[in-house]
Each structure stands twice: as structure tokens, then as C-alpha cells.
C-alpha positions, 0 to 999 in steps of 0.5 A, a space after each residue: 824851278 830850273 830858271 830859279 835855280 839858275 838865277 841862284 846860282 848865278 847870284 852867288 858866283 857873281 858876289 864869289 868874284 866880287 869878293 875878291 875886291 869888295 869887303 862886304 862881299 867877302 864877308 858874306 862869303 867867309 860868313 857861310 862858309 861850314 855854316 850848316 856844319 856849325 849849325 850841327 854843332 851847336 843848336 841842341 837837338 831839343 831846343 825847336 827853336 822860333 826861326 827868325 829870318 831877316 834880309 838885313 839890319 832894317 827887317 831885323 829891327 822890324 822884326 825885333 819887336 816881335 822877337 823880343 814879345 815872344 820872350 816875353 811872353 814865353 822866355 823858356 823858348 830858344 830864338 834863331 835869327 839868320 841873316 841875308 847881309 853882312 849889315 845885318 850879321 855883323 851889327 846884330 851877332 850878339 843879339 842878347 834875345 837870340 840864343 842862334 844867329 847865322 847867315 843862311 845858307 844858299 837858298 838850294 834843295 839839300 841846305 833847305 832840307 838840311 838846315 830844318 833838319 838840324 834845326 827842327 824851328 817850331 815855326 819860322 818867321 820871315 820879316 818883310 820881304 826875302 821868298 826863298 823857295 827852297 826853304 819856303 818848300 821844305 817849311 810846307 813839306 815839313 807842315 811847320 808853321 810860317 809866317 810873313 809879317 809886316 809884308 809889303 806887296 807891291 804891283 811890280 814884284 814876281 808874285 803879278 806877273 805871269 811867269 810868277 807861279 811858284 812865287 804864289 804857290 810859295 805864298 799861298 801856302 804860308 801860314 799866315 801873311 800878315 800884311 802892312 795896309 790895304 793896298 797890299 791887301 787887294 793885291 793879295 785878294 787879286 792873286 787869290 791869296 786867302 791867307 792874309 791879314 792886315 796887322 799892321 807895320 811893326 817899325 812903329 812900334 820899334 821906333 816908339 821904343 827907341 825914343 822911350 829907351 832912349 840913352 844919353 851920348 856922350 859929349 854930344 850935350 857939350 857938343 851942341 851947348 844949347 844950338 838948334 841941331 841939324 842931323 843929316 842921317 845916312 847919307 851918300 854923296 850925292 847928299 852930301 854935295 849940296 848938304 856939306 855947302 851949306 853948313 859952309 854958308 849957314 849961319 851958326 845958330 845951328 851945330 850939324 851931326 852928320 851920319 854918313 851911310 859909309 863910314 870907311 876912313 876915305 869917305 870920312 876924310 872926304 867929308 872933312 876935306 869938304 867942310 870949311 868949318 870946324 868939327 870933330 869925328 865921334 870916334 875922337 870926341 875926348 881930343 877935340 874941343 867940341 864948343 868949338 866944332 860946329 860939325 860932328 861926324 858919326 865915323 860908326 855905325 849902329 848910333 843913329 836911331 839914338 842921336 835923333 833925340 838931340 836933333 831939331 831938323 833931320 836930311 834922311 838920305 837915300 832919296 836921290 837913289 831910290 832906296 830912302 833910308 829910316 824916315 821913322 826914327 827922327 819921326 819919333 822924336 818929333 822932327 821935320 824931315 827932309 829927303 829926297 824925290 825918289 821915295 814912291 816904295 815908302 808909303 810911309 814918306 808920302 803919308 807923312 809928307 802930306 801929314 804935314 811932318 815931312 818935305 821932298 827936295 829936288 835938288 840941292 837949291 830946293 835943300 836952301 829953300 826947305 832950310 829957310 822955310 824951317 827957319 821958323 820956330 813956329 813951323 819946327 813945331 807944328 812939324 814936329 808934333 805932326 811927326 809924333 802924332 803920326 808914329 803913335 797913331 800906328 802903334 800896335 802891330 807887333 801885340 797883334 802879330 804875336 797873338 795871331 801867331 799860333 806856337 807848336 
């Protein structure tokens, strides 16, 4: 514990000096500052409310299914959610299914002890991912019950390795580890893990949401005009140096919606200063003349999930990097897809690669060629019944997680 606490430690100071340039950083600091007291002052004694924690805004919509059955079912119950990253906090604050949202206090001894006693959760919710070992500690000590749903394990996490005994104990004592599939369940069985079940992923059944409640946007009917439509979803640079070329070069049977993952006033300009053709920023959409434009850009964040019902074609970016963005959503409203060769910690991209809904590229020439493949109307729509088929197959994980839980 003494190493874990150390690591915390460090962790912590390091994102204290960050903050001092970086804004997110220091919104994640201001953001715990008298957190714990806040929490004194505001949830009331007798609430016992579900604690819901997320690590950021994509663990809070895999958990927001689960949360919003719970108050369903049992709406007289009192729903906290905390959160790791300001992506999260500062989209989700006014949450209207949670009655407390905060960022959650540094992962020590006494913020743990403190933070359940003032609380006092009738049982706590940990989505995905986030082993906090303090807090995970206290929940045993407190016998309240613990949940990890829509987890993954993979060979490569602390759980494997030899010097990752506490990380086990930690499992080991949870509630219930309600797991994604079965490769995760043989790595559970080969650290003796007797407290795990195969329920599924929960981000089906959020995605299948989306496109039911979808809403109609403004001005984007009048921005496409009855053009095929090519979305570009969260994207970085290095998406964007082969994506913004060919928009120049395309032909104009398509409008182009980009979704930058940055939306700062520089990144924007330099998407601007790239195109060679013309186009409108969202946030200006009643000045432009959008027949005109043949690109949109989203310069906000949180209107993603619902743009993709006007698409034909998505670019999912992360691929280049690592760490692949949503490929689920635009799967929903049945769409190929399209990303980069990084997405080994996304079963979900290889599945539906083979499925037949989705394409890696591995470079920007390969983007041209994916591109023209698509350029066949015959092909769009195989892909894209593929994708549906592929999001309704695995519905259901968010029903059987609410009635495997068990509610003091």
C-alpha cells in the first residue's frame, strides 16, 4: 500500500503543477477543492443514496442506462455520481437523474472514510474501469454493497501481474463484478475470481437509446439539401491531416460535418485555415449561408451521438493513437465506419470489422482508397445494415445488471 500511496501521491502533485498552464488540469484541481465539505452541507443524512462513480463522460453514458432504470424502477431513491475528469463533471453537472454529482475526492484513507461516512450509499456503482483502493477498502469495511459493471479485464492490467495482490484482494471482495464477455471471464476464473458474471456491455443499450430519442438539429436539413453526408467524429490532427485534403479534392456529391475532439478557438481556426472550400462553424450557423458551405464544424462538445443520424459514412478518430473513440454510436444509426490501425483494446472495432460494418485504415492513402470503395451505394448499404444488426444483437445488458443487483 505504501507504493500505492506514493503513486497517488505523486499523481496528484504532477496534475497541481500542470494546472498552472493547462485548463483542464486546473479545473480538476479547483473542482475538489472543499469538495468533502461541500458534501457535508448537502446530501441529507437520510438520503443513503446509490453512488454512482464514473472515470469520465464515456463510463458515465455506459453507466447512464443502469442509472436511469434504477429510477425507473425505484424513483424514491437518491442518485450520486462522481467523477474522475473535468470531460465528465463539466458536461454531466446538471445530470437531471442524479440529485449529487461531484468530482471524487483524492483516493486516501481518511477522504474514504470520510466521504462514506457522510454520504452513508446503499450501495456503490463503479462503471468499467477506476480501482481506487482506499475507497474500495472502506466499501468492504463498511459491508456496503459493490458493484463493477461492464467491466473489462485484459492480460495486460495490474490484476495479472505478480506484484498486483492488493488490486485482487480489492476485487475479490467486491459484490459483484459484472463482466462485458468471455475472454474476460477466463482471466477472472485464472485469478480465482468467484465473484463475476457475464452480463454483458451496457454502451449497446445506450447507443440504441440515442437513435430512438434521437432530435432533430438545427440547420443541419438545410445544411445538407439532400447530399450524401460524411461525418468525421472526434477527431485529432493527425486525423485531420489526410481527412481535411480530401474534402479539398472530393467530389461535391457529399457535405462534410466535422467533430473535432478539441474545439478550442486555435484548433478550430486551423481546421479552417486547411479547407479550401467553403463551410460554416455550428456556433455561427444563422450567419452563414449553408447550401453554400460544404463543410460544418462542430466548435462544442456533447452534440456528437446525435449528428450521426444525418450521416452516410463515419471517420471515428482515436485510431492513430491508441485510444479509439465511440465507434458505437454511428453504428447505431447504421453506418460504415471507418478509423484508424490502433483499436487492439476495442473488441467492439474488431467485431465489427469482421461483421462487415466497419474499415481500418493505415494511413491517409488507404483513407482515399476505403473512400472510393464506399463510393458504392450498393456497398453503404450492406455496411450499414450489418451495423444496426450488430448494436441490436447485444441489447439487453443494462435490464440484467439491474436485476442482479440486490438494494439495501
Amino acid at each position: 500500500m505504501l507504493f500505492y500511496n506514493l503513486a497517488v501521491f505523486i499523481y496528484h502533485l504532477g496534475v497541481r503543477i500542470v494546472a498552472l498552464t493547462n485548463t483542464k488540469a486546473a479545473k480538476w484541481v479547483a473542482g475538489r477543492k472543499g469538495v468533502l465539505d461541500r458534501i457535508q452541507k448537502e446530501v441529507q443524512t437520510e438520503d443513503h443514496p446509490i453512488w454512482v462513480h464514473c472515470a469520465s463522460l464515456g463510463e458515465f453514458e455506459q453507466g447512464r442506462p443502469v442509472i436511469e432504470r434504477l429510477k425507473q424502477q425505484h424513483p424514491e431513491i437518491k442518485i450520486l455520481i462522481t467523477f474522475f475528469s473535468p470531460s465528465g463533471y463539466e458536461v454531466r453537472k446538471d445530470y437531471e437523474y442524479a440529485s449529487y454529482i461531484y468530482y471524487l475526492p483524492p483516493d486516501s484513507k481518511r477522504n474514504a472514510r470520510r466521504f462514506l461516512e457522510l454520504v452513508k450509499p446503499r450501495v456503490a456503482i463503479f462503471v468499467k474501469y477506476e480501482y481506487w483502493l482506499h475507497y474500495l477498502t472502506a466499501l468492504n469495511d463498511k459491508n456496503i454493497p459493490t458493484y463493477l459493471i461492464s467491466a473489462r479485464l485484459r492480460a495486460d492490467q495490474i490484476f495479472f501481474k505478480g506484484y498486483g495482490g492488493l488490486f485482487r484482494k480489492a476485487l475479490g471482495n467486491l459484490t459483484g463484478i459484472f463482466l462485458q464477455d468471455q475472454a474476460s471471464s477466463e482471466l477472472a476464473q485464472s485469478i480465482q475470481l468467484n465473484n463475476t458474471r457475464i452480463l454483458g456491455d451496457t454502451r449497446y443499450d445506450r447507443v440504441a437509446e440515442t437513435v430512438s430519442n434521437a432530435q432533430e438539429m438545427k440547420g443541419l436539413s438545410a445544411f445538407i439539401d439532400g447530399a450524401k453526408v460524411f461525418i468525421a467524429g472526434s477527431t485529432w490532427p493527425v486525423d485531420e491531416e489526410f481527412i481535411l485534403p480530401f474534402i479539398g479534392a472530393a467530389s461535391e456529391k457529399f457535405k462534410y460535418i466535422l467533430a473535432p475532439h478539441e474545439v478550442n478557438e486555435q484548433h478550430i481556426k486551423e481546421i479552417e485555415q486547411a479547407l479550401s472550400v467553403p463551410y460554416v462553424r455550428y456556433s455561427e450557423i444563422n450567419d452563414g449561408d449553408l447550401k453554400k458551405a460544404r463543410v460544418l464544424i462542430i466548435d462544442n462538445v456533447g452534440m456528437l451521438s446525435n449528428l450521426y443520424q444525418y450521416g452516410d459514412i463515419a471517420y471515428v478518430g482515436g485510431g492513430f493513437t491508441g485510444a479509439l473513440h465511440n465507434i458505437l454510436e454511428p453504428a447505431a444509426f447504421g453506418m460504415p465506419i471507418l478509423f484508424g490501425p490502433k483499436f487492439s483494446k476495442f473488441p467492439e472495432a474488431a467485431e465489427l470489422i469482421e461483421a462487415g460494418g466497419a474499415f481500418s485504415i493505415e494511413d491517409g492513402i488507404h483513407f482515399v482508397s476505403r473512400m472510393a470503395f464506399l463510393s458504392d451505394p450498393f456497398i453503404v448499404k450492406i455496411a450499414s445494415e450489418v451495423s444496426k444488426k450488430f448494436i441490436h444483437e447485444r441489447t439487453g445488458a443494462s435490464d440484467a445488471i439491474v436485476g442482479a443487483m440486490k438494494l439495501n
